[in-house]
N, C-alpha and C positions, 0 to 999 in steps of 0.2 A: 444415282438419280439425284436432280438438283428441284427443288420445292421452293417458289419465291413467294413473297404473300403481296398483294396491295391491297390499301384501302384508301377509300374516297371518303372523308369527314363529311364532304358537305350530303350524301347519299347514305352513308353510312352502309357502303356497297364494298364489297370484296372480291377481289379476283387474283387467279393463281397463274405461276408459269410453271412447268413442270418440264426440266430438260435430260438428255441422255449424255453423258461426259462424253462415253466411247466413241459415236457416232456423229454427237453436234448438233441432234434435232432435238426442238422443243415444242411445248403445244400451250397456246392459252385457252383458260376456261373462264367465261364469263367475262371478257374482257370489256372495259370501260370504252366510250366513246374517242377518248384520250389517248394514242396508242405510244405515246410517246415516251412512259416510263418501260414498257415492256421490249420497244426497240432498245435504249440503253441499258436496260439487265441484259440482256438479250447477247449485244456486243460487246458487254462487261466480261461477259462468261465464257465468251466465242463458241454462243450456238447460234442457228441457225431456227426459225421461227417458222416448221414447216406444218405448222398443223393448228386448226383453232376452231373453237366447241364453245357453247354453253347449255344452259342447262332448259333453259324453256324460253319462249316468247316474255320477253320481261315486258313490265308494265311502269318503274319507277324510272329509268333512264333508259337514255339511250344507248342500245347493245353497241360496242366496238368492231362484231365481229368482222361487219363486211368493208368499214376502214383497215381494219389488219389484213384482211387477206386481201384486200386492192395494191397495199402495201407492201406486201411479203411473197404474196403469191402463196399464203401457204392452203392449204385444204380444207375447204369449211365441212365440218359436221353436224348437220343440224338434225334435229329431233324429227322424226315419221310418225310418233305416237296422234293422240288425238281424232278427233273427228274433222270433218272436210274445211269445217270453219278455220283450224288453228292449222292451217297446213303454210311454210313456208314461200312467198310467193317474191323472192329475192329478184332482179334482176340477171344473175348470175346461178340462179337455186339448181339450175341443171348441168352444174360443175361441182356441184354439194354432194357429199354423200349424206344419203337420208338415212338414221339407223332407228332401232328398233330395238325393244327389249331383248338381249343376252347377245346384242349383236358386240363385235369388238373390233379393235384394230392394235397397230405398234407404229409407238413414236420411239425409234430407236429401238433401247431392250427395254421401254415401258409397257406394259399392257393395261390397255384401254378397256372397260367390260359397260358394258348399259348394261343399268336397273331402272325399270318402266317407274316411277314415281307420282300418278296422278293422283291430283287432289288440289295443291295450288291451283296450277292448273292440267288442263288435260292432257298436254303432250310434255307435260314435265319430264325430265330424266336425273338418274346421276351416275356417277363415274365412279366405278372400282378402279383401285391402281394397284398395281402388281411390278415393283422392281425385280425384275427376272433374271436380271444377273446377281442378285446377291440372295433370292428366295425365289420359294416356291406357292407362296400366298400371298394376298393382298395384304395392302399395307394401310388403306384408306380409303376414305370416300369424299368426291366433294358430290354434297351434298343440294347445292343451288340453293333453293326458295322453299323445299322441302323440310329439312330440318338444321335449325338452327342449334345454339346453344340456351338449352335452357328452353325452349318454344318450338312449335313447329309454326311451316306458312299456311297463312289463311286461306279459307278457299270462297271467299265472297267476292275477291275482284273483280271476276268478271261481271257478277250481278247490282254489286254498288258504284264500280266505275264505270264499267264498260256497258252495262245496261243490259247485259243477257239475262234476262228474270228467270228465276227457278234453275240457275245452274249451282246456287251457293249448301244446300243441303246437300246434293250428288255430290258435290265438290267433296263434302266436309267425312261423306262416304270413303271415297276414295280415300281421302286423306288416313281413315283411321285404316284400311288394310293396306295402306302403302305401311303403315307404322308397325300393324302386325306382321308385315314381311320385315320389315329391319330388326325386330323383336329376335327372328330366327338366326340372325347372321353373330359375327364373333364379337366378344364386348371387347377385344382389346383392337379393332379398328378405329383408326382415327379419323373423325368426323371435320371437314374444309367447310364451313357454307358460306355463303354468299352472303349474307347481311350479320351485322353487328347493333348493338342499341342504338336505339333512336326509326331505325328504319319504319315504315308502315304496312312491312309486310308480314308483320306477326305484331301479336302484341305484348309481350313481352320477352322479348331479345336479349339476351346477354352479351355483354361487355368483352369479355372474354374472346379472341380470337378462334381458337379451337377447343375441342372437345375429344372425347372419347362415346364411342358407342356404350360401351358399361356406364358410364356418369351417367350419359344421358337415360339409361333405361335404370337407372337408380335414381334420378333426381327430373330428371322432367318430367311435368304433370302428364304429356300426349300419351306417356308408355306404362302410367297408371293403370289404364281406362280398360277393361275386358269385357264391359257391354258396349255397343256400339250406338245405341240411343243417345247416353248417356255422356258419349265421348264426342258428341253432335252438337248437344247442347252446350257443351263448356267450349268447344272450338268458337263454335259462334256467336258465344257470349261475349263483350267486352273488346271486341276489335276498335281500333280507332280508325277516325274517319277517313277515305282514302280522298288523298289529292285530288285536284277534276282532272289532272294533267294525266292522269293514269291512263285516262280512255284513249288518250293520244298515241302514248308511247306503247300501248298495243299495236295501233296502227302502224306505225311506224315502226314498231323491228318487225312486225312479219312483212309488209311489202320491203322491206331494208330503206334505211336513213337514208338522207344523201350524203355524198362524202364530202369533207369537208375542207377538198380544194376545187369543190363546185358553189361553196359558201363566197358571200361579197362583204369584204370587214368594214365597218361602221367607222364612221369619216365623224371627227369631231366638227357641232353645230351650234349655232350661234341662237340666243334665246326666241327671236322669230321665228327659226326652223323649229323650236315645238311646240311656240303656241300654233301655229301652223298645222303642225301634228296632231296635236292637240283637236283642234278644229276639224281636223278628217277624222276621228274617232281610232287615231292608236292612240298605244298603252305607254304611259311616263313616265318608270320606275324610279322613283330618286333613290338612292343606295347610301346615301350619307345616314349618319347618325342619327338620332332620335330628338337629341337636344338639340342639333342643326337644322332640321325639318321642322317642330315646334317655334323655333325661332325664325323663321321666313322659306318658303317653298312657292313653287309654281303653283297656282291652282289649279284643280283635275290631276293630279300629278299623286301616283300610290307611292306610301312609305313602305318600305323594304330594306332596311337597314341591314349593311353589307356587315354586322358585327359578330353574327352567329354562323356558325360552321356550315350550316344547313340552310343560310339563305333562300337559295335557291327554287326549295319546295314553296315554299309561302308563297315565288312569283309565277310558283307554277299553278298554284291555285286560281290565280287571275289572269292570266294571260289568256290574250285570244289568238289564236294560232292562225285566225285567217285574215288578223291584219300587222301590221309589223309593230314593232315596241323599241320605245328610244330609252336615255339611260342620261341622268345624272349621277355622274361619277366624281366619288368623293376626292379632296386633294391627295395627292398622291398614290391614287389609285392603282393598283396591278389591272391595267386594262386585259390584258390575255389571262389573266386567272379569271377574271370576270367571265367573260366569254365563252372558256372553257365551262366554269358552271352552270351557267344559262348554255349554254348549247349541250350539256348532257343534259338537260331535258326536255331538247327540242328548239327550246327556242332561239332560231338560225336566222328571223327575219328581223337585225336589228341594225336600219339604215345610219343612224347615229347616234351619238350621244353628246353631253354637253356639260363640260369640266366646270366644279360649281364652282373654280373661280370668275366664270363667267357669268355668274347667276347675274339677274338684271331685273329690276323694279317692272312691273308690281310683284311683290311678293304677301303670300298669306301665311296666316300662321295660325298655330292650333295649340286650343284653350287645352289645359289640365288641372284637374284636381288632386287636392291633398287627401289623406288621410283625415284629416278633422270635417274639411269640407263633405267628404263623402257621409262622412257619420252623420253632418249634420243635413245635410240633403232625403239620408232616410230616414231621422226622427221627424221631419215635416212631409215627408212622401211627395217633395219637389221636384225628383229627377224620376227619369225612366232606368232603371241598373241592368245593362246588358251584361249577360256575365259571356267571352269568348272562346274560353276555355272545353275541352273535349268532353263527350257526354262523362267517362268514366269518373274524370275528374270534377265534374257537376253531384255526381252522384253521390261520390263519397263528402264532400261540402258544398255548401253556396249560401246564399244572403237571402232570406225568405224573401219571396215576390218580384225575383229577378228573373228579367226573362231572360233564354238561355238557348244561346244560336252560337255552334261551333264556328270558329273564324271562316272557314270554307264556305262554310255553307249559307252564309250572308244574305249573297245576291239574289238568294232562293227565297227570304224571308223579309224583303225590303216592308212590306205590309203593313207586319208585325211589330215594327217600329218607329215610337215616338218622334210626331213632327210639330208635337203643337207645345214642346216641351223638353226640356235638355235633356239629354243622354250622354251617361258616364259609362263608358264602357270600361270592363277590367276583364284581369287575368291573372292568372298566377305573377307573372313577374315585371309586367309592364309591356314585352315585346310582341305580343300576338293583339292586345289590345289596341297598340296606339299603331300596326298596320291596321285594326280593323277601325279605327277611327280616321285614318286619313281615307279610307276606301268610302266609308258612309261621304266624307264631305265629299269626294269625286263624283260619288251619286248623287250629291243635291240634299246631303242634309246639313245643317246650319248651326244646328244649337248642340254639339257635339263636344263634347268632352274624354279624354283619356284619363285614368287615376294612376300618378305617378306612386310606386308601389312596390320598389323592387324586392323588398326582405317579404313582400307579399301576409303583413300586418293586413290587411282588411281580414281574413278568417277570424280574429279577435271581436272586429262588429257582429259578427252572428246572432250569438248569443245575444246579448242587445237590440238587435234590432230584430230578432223573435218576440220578445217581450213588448215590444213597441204596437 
């Protein structure tokens, strides 16, 4: 048996290739929008890609699965658990086999085993694997959304992205006897899952690749818990805020994406074509730098700085999916890496974009604050202090008197903030704050400040400006 691993930084998403030497066939789980590293393992190895699964209706990108089997031709396996709502509704779903708890199959001499897993969500699954030519037991589990290292997945997505009210307690149900069936199984199984740190699908993910069943029933909080109240309350305690793009990409793996040689690639445009754009109400990501955008940008135009692994979610907080989104791309930009990250999550409508050698007068540019200045702003209670930062992370610090709106959650709170009076937004390190600062000026606010901040010295003001 041949075991490959990938992982997506900017998702912080994993997915597996699992082949047969003897025979040549292989199967992916969970695969990326992206299918293009799993074709070259794939013909690295000289197997043959005839079979491909994942583990539930994901919610943070876009599933690969029905690009690969468009591709390969190989056998989709999709999940039958759930209720009528989470039922796959693929264009192709009647060439799928639908499985079911303890249902199985063989890729080669692998064997393939479903374990019913709801709790993420409802038609969650995971995969026993079983090399048959060298044992007579399993050898692992991937695991999906279910359990990670170090954490299990949440079961509120569907009620804080997706808007299904009162599914997040049942969820969180399930979740705890999905955990006491893994409790029963063997602890020297090796544990595959789907997310690594950083994701939003649990909240605290470990770094670490894989796992073992015994670690994790030794060292993770989920397999503590032997009341079930108790194990309800600490699941749905402290989740971080999910993406808005979430509700999306529900939608969109269970009707299945489009594929993505029905996609039209974005034609580079000259600055008229997006004040243009602009003027019909799409979205203007500029992806240059921080220090670049402060120093002269479009206006209306979101900062999104291409510098962090995980770009991508921050534009997926703002995007509107029902109108298209253009792109300044920084000099020398990897335009198909771009691409590829915005279009795993979703975002397919992007007519052009517009190379910031071409940037073109007028340009605006966005005030920031120092450290002294900030200090000195809250001993005269001159500025409004938006703090952007996640609730968890509000909770354990913040600036007495600061109001306190998660970067996502903005647009929902425009009310609640100062217009008749500057506003220093901050964050931990500078980068959540100064997109949530170019996103206020998009909206029409004016007296806007970001606190440049990056060894994140304001926790020092505290103290201080309690006493104040």
């Amino acid at each position: 048996m041949l075991l490959k691993y990938f992982y997506d930084e900017t998702l912080a998403q994993a997915s597996y290739l699992i082949g047969c030497a003897r025979t040549g066939e292989a199967m992916v789980i969970d695969p990326m929008r992206n299918v293009e590293p799993y074709l070259q393992v794939a013909a690295k190895e000289g197997l043959r890609i005839t079979h491909v699964t994942e583990t539930h209706i994901h919610a943070d990108f876009v599933s690969g699965v029905r690009e690969l089997a468009a591709r390969t031709g190989a056998q989709m396996h999709l999940s039958d658990m759930g209720d009528a709502a989470w039922k796959y509704a693929y264009p192709e779903v009647d060439r799928a086999i639908l499985v079911r708890d303890g249902d199985s199959w063989m890729v080669g001499n692998i064997k393939v085993e479903v374990i019913a897993t709801p709790g993420h969500t409802l038609e969650h699954i995971a995969f026993m694997i079983t090399d048959t030519a060298a044992a007579d037991a399993p050898m692992g589990v991937f695991t999906g959304d279910f359990l990670f290292v170090g954490d299990i997945g949440r079961p509120d997505l569907l009620e804080e992205a997706a808007g299904f009210v009162g599914t997040k307690e049942p969820g969180a149900r399930m979740q705890f006897h999905s955990v006491e069936r893994f409790k029963k199984l063997p602890d020297y199984l090796q544990i595959w899952p789907a997310h690594g740190a950083g994701s939003a699908c649990g909240k605290a993910l470990g770094a670490i690749p894989s796992t073992t069943l015994g670690y994790e029933k030794r060292f993770n909080p989920a397999f503590q818990f032997s009341d079930e109240d108790a194990f309800v309350r600490w699941l749905l305690s402290g989740q971080p805020e999910p993406p808005r793009y979430f509700a999306r990409m529900k939608h969109v793996n269970k009707v299945g994406p489009a594929l993505l040689s029905e996609l039209v690639e974005p034609v580079a445009v000259d600055r008229e074509a997006i004040d243009r754009a602009l003027a019909e109400g799409a979205l203007v990501v500029d992806l240059r730098s921080q220090e670049e955008f402060v120093a002269g940008h479009i206006p209306g135009s979101l900062s999104v700085p291409a510098t962090t692994a995980m770009y991508s979610t921050y534009v997926g907080w703002f995007v509107d999916y029902a109108r298209p989104t253009y792109l300044v791309a920084p000099e020398g930009a990897d335009l198909a890496s771009i691409l590829t990250a915005l279009r795993a999550i979703g975002v397919d409508d992007i007519p052009g974009y517009l190379p910031a050698a071409n940037l073109a007068l007028p340009l605006a540019t966005l005030p920031t604050v120092t450290l002294d200045e900030l200090a000195e702003a809250l001993s005269r209670n001159a500025a409004q202090i938006l703090d952007v930062r996640g609730q968890t992370e509000y909770d354990e610090i913040h600036l007495p008197g600061a109001l306190h709106i998660p970067l996502g959650f903005l647009p929902r709170h425009l009310d609640a903030i100062a217009r008749d009076r500057q506003v220093i937004v901050h964050c931990a390190s500078g980068y959540r704050s100064h997109v949530a600062a170019s996103l206020l000026r998009r909206l029409g606010f004016t007296n806007v400040a970001t606190l440049v901040d990056p060894e994140g010295r304001w926790q020092e003001l505290v103290a201080t400006a309690a006493l104040a």
